[in-house]
C-alpha positions in Angstrom: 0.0 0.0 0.0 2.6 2.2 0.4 4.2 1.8 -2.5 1.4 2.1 -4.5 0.5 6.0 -2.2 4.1 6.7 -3.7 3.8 5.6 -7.0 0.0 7.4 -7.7 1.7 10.7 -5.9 4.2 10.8 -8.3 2.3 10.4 -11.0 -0.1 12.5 -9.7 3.1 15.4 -9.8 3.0 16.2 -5.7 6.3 17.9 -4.6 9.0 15.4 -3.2 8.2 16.7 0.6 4.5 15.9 -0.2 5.4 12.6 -1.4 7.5 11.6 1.5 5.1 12.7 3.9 2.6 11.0 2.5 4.4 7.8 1.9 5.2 7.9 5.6 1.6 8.4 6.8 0.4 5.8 5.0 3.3 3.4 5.8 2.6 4.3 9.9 -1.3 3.7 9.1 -0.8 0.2 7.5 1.6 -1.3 10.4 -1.2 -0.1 12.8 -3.7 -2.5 10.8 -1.2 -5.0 10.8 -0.4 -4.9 14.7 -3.9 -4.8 15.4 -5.2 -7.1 13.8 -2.2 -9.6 15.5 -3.4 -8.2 18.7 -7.3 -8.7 18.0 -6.6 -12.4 16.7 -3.8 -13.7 19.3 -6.2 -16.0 20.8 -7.5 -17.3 17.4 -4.1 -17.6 16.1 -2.9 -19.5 19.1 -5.9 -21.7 18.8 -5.2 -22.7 15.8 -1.4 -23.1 15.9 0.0 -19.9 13.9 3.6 -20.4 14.6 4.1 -17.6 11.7 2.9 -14.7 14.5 5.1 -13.5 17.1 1.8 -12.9 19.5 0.6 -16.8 19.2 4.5 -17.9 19.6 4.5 -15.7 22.8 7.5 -13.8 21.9 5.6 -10.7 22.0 2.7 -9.5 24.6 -0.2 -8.5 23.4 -0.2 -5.4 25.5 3.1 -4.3 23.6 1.4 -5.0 20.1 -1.8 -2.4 21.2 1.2 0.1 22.4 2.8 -0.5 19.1 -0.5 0.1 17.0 -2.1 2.9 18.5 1.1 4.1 18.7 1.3 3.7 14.6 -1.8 4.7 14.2 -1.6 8.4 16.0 1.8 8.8 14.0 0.5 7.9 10.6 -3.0 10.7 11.4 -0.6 13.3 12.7 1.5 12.9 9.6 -1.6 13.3 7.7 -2.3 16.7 9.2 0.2 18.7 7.4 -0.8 17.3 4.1 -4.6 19.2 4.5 -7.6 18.0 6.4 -9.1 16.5 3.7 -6.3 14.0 3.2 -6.2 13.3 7.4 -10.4 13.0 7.3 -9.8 10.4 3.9 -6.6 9.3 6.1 -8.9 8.3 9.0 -11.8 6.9 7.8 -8.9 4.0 5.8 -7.7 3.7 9.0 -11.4 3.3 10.6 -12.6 0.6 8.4 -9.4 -1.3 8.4 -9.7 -1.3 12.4 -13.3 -2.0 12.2 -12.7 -5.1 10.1 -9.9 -6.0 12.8 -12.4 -5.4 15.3 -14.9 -7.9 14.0 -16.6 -6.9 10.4 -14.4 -10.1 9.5 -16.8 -11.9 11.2 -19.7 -11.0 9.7 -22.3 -10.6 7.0 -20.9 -7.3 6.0 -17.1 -8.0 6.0 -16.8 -6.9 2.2 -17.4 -3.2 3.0 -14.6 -2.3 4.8 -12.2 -3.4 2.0 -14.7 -1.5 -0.6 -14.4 2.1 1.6 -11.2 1.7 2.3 -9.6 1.2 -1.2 -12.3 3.0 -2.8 -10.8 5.9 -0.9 -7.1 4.9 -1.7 -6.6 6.2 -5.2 -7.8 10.1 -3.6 -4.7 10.1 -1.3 -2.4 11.4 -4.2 -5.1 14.0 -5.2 -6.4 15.0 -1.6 -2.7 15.3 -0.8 -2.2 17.8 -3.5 -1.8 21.8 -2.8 -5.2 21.8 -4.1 -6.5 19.4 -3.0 -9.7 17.0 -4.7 -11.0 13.6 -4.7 -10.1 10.9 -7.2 -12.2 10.5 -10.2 -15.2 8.5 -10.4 -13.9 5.5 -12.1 -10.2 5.7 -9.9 -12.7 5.4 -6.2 -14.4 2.5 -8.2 -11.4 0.5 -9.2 -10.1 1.2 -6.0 -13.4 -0.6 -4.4 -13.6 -3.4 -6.6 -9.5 -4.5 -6.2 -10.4 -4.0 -2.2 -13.6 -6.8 -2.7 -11.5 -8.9 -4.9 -8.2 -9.0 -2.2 -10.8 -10.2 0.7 -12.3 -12.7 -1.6 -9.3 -14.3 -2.1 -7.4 -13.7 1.2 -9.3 -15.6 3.4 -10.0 -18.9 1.1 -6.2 -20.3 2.2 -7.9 -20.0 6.3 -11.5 -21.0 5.3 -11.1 -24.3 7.8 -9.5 -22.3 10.4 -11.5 -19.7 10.5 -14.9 -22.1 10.4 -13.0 -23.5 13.8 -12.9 -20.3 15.7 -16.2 -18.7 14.8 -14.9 -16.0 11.8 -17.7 -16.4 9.4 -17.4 -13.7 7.1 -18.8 -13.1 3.6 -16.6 -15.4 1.3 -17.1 -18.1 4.4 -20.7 -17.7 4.3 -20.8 -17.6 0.0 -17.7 -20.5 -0.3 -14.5 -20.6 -2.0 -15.5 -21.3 -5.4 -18.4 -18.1 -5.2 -15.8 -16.0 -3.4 -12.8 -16.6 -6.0 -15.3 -16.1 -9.2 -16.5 -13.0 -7.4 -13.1 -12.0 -7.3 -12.2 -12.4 -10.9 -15.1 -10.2 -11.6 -14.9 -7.5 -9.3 -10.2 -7.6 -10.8 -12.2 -7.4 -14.5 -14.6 -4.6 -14.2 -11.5 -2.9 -12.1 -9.5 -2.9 -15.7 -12.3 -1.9 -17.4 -13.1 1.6 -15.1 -9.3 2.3 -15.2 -9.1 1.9 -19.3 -12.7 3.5 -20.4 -12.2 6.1 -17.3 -9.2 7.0 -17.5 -9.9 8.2 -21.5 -13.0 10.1 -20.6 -14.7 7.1 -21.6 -14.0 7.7 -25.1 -12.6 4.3 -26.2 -10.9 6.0 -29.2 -8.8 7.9 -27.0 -7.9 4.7 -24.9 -3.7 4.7 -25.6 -2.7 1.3 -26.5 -0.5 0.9 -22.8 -4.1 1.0 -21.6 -5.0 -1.9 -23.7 -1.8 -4.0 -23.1 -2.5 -3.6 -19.0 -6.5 -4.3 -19.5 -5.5 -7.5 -21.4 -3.2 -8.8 -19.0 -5.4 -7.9 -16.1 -8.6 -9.8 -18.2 -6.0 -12.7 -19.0 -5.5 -13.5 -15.2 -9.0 -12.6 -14.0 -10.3 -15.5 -16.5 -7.5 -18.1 -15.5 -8.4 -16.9 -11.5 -12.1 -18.1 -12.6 -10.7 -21.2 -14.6 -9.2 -22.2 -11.4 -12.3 -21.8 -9.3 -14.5 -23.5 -11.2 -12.2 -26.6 -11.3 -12.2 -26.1 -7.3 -8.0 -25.3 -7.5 -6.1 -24.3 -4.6 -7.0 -21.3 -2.5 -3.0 -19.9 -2.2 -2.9 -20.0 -6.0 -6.1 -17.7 -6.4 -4.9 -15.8 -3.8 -1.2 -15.2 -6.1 -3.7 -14.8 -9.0 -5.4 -12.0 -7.5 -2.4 -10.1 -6.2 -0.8 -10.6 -9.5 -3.8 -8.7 -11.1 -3.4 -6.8 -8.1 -0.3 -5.5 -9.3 -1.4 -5.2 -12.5 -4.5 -2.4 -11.7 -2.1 -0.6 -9.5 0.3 -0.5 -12.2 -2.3 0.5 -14.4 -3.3 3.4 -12.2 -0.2 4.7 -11.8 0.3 5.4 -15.4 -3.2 6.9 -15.4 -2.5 9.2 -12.5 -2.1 12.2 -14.5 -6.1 11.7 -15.1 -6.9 10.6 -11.4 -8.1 14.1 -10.1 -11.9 14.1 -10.8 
């Protein structure tokens, strides 16, 4: 996520201080999801034998992980704050649905739209962040939304039996792997499809053919993701499917970001 703050700001032609402030806030901001949502889950994780997390290993307390998130997570907002208090309120409400999922949205009905605000916001950092600042154009916030929905599709289906064990019943757990994954390949298709047409005004004549190359390669995966779910293939595989279009729509909206600005 950071990266990709980075590589939209730059394309979105912010100053270097803007960019490195930015790029910090948003780095701070992510390790505070990532803490918390150790800290949430230690007893889940130790439940089910996570000996890839420091908190279920016990080489960490779980009072030192809330230090270090909150910690994060009041760095990364007062980072924010010089950038403009439209990019800290945009800042926030990331930071408020990520938490929220932490918290316990995974667990429930409605533990797609957290992923959907959040990364529907994402592509607005580099324009919010701007001297004059603006939200992301329709078609960026939409993109945006629909790779969020297509990473938690895929995420959890590796942990669909250890979740089922310790009561997270989310969406994809409730719908199943192969519904979650074709989902996915969807929402990564009609992703490409908002960056290419939007990008160009919608005018499909004025698509340039970088545009088409990405859109291709971004369809190309999204079909072989829904090849693979229909033939009932591995979870981790549509999960490196999905990131690999992943990359792939972030790339794409990088070298769209001189159209992001709505």
């Amino acid at each position: 996520m950071t990266t990709l703050a980075v590589a939209l700001a730059v394309s979105a032609g912010l100053s270097l201080d803007r960019i490195l402030l930015l790029g910090l806030a948003v780095f701070l901001g992510q390790l505070s999801v990532g803490i918390s949502n150790d800290a949430f889950d230690a007893e889940r994780d130790r439940a089910v034998g996570r000996a890839d997390k420091p908190l279920a290993r016990g080489d960490l307390s779980v009072r030192a992980a809330w230090t270090a998130a909150i910690g994060c997570l009041v760095l990364g907002l007062a980072l924010s704050a010089p950038l403009g208090m439209w990019l800290l309120g945009a800042h926030a409400v990331f930071l408020a649905a990520s938490w929220a999922y932490n918290a316990g949205l995974k667990a429930s009905v409605f533990s797609l739209a957290p992923f959907i605000l959040a990364f529907g916001l994402f592509p607005s950092f580099a324009t919010l962040a701007a001297e004059d600042p603006g939200f992301a154009a329709p078609w960026a916030g939409f993109a945006g939304g629909a790779l969020g929905a297509a990473i938690h599709l895929t995420n959890v289906l590796p942990d669909l039996d250890d979740d089922a064990r310790t009561g997270i019943t989310g969406l994809p757990h409730r719908l199943g792997a192969r519904p979650s994954a074709a989902l996915a390949a969807a929402a990564v298709l009609a992703g490409g499809i908002a960056v290419t047409a939007g990008s160009a005004g919608w005018q499909l004549q004025q698509v340039p053919v970088i545009s088409w190359v990405f859109f291709a390669a971004v369809g190309s995966v999204a079909l072989l993701a829904l090849v693979m779910a229909v033939r009932a293939r591995s979870g981790r595989m549509l999960f490196r499917l999905v990131m690999l279009a992943a990359l792939l729509l972030a790339a794409q909206l990088v070298v769209a970001g001189g159209s992001l600005a709505g």
